[in-house]
C-alpha positions as CSV (number, residue, x, y, z in Angstrom):
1,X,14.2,-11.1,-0.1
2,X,13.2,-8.0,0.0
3,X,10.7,-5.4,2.1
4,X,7.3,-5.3,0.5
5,X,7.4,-1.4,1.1
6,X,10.2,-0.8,-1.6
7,X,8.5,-2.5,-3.9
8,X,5.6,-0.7,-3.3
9,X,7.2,2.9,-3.7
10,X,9.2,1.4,-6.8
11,X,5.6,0.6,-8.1
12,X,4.2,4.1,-7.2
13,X,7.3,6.3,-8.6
14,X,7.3,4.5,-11.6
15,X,3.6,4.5,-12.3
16,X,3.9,8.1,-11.6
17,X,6.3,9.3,-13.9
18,X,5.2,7.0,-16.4
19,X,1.7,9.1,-15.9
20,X,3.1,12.2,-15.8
21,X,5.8,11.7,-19.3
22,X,2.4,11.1,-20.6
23,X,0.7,13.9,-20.0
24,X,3.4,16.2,-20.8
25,X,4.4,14.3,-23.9
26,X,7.9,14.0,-23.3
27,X,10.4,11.6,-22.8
28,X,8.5,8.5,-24.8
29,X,11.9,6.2,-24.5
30,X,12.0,6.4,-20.7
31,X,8.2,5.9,-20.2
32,X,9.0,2.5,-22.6
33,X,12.1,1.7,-20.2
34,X,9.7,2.2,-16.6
35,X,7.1,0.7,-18.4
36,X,9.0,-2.8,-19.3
37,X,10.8,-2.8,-15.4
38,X,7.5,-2.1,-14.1
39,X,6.1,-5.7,-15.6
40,X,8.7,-7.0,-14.3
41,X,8.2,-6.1,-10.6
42,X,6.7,-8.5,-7.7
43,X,2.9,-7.8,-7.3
44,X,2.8,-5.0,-5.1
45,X,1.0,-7.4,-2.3
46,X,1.4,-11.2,-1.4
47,X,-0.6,-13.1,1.5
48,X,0.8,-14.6,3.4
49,X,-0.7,-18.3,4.9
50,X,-2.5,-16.8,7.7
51,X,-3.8,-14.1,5.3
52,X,-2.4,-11.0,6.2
53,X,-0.1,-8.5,3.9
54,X,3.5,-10.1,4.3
55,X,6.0,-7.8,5.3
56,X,9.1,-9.4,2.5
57,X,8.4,-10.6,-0.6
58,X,8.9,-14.1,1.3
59,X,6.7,-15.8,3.6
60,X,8.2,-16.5,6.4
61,X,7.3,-17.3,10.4
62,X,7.6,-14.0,12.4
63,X,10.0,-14.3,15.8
64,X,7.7,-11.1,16.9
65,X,4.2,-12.2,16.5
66,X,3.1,-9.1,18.4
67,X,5.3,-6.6,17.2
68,X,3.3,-3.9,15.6
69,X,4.3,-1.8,12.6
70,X,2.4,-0.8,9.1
71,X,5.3,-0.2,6.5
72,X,4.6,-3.0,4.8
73,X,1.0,-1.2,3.9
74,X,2.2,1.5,2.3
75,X,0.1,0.4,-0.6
76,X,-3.2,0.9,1.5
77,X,-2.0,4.7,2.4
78,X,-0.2,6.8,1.5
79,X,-0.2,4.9,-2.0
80,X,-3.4,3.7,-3.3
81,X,-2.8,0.5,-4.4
82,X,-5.0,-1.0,-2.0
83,X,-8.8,-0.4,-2.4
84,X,-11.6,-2.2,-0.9
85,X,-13.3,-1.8,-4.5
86,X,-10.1,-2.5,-7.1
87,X,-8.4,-4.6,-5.0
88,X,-10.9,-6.4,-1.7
89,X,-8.8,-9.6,-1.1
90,X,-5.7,-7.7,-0.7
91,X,-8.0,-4.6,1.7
92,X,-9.3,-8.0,3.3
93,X,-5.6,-8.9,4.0
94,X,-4.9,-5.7,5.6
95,X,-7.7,-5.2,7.9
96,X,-6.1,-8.3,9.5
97,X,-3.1,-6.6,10.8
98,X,-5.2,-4.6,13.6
99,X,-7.8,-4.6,15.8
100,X,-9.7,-1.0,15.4
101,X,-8.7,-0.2,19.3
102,X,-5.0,-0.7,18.2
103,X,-5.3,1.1,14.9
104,X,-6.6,4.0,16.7
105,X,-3.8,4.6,18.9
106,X,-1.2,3.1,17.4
107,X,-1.9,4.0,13.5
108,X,-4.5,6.6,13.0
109,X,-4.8,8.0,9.5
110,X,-2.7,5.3,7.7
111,X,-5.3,2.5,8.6
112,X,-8.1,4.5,8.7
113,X,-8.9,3.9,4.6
114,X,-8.3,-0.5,5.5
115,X,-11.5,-0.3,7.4
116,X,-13.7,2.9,6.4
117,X,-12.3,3.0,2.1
118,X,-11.0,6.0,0.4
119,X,-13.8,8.5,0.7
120,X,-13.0,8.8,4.7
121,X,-9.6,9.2,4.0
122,X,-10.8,12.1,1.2
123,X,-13.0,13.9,3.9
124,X,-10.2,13.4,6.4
125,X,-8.0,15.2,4.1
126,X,-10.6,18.2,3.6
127,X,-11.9,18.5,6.8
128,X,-10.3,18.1,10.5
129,X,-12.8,15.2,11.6
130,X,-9.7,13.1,12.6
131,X,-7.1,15.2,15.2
132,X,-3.7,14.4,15.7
């Protein structure tokens, strides 16, 4: 049972390098090897029951209900495995974590792209809209 962040940065390193072998042209046989572990990763995000992003790989009841944290969306940002437009039951899942007032103060940028999509988190990124 493990934490659905690992499996998200496993997913995101390997689709990575696989890219970037690519583009330089090198290293074919290792891009094959991270190519056949990567089918054989856990979807990057399950939902759970109540239809949120669960935090393990296994549904389970939570003994903190209203204990707050966002690793488990690593996907939504910094990764991009999360979009409103590739991916909207899984952005659907995420927005469920937080209300806006909490995602304000208690998450900021990270949650920012769940509700507004990736071209806030873009501007954000080129501009200073959003301050610390």
């Amino acid at each position: 049972m493990g934490p659905t962040v690992d499996n998200q940065i496993v997913r995101e390193l390997f689709t990575n390098t696989i890219y970037a072998a690519g583009k330089l042209k090198i290293d074919g046989a290792f891009m094959q090897r991270l190519s056949a572990k990567l089918k054989q990763l856990p979807p990057p995000v399950r939902v759970a029951k109540d239809g949120r992003v669960m935090e393990w790989m296994e549904d389970y009841r939570e003994t903190e209900p209203s204990h707050r944290h966002i690793s488990h969306l690593y996907g939504l940002y910094p990764a991009s495995m999360i979009t409103p437009e590739a991916t909207p039951s899984w952005a659907e899942a995420s927005k469920k974590h937080w209300k806006p007032a909490e995602m304000m103060v208690l998450a900021g940028r990270w949650l920012i792209r769940c509700f507004f999509g990736q071209d806030c988190i873009t501007a954000t990124r080129h501009s200073n809209y959003l301050q610390p």
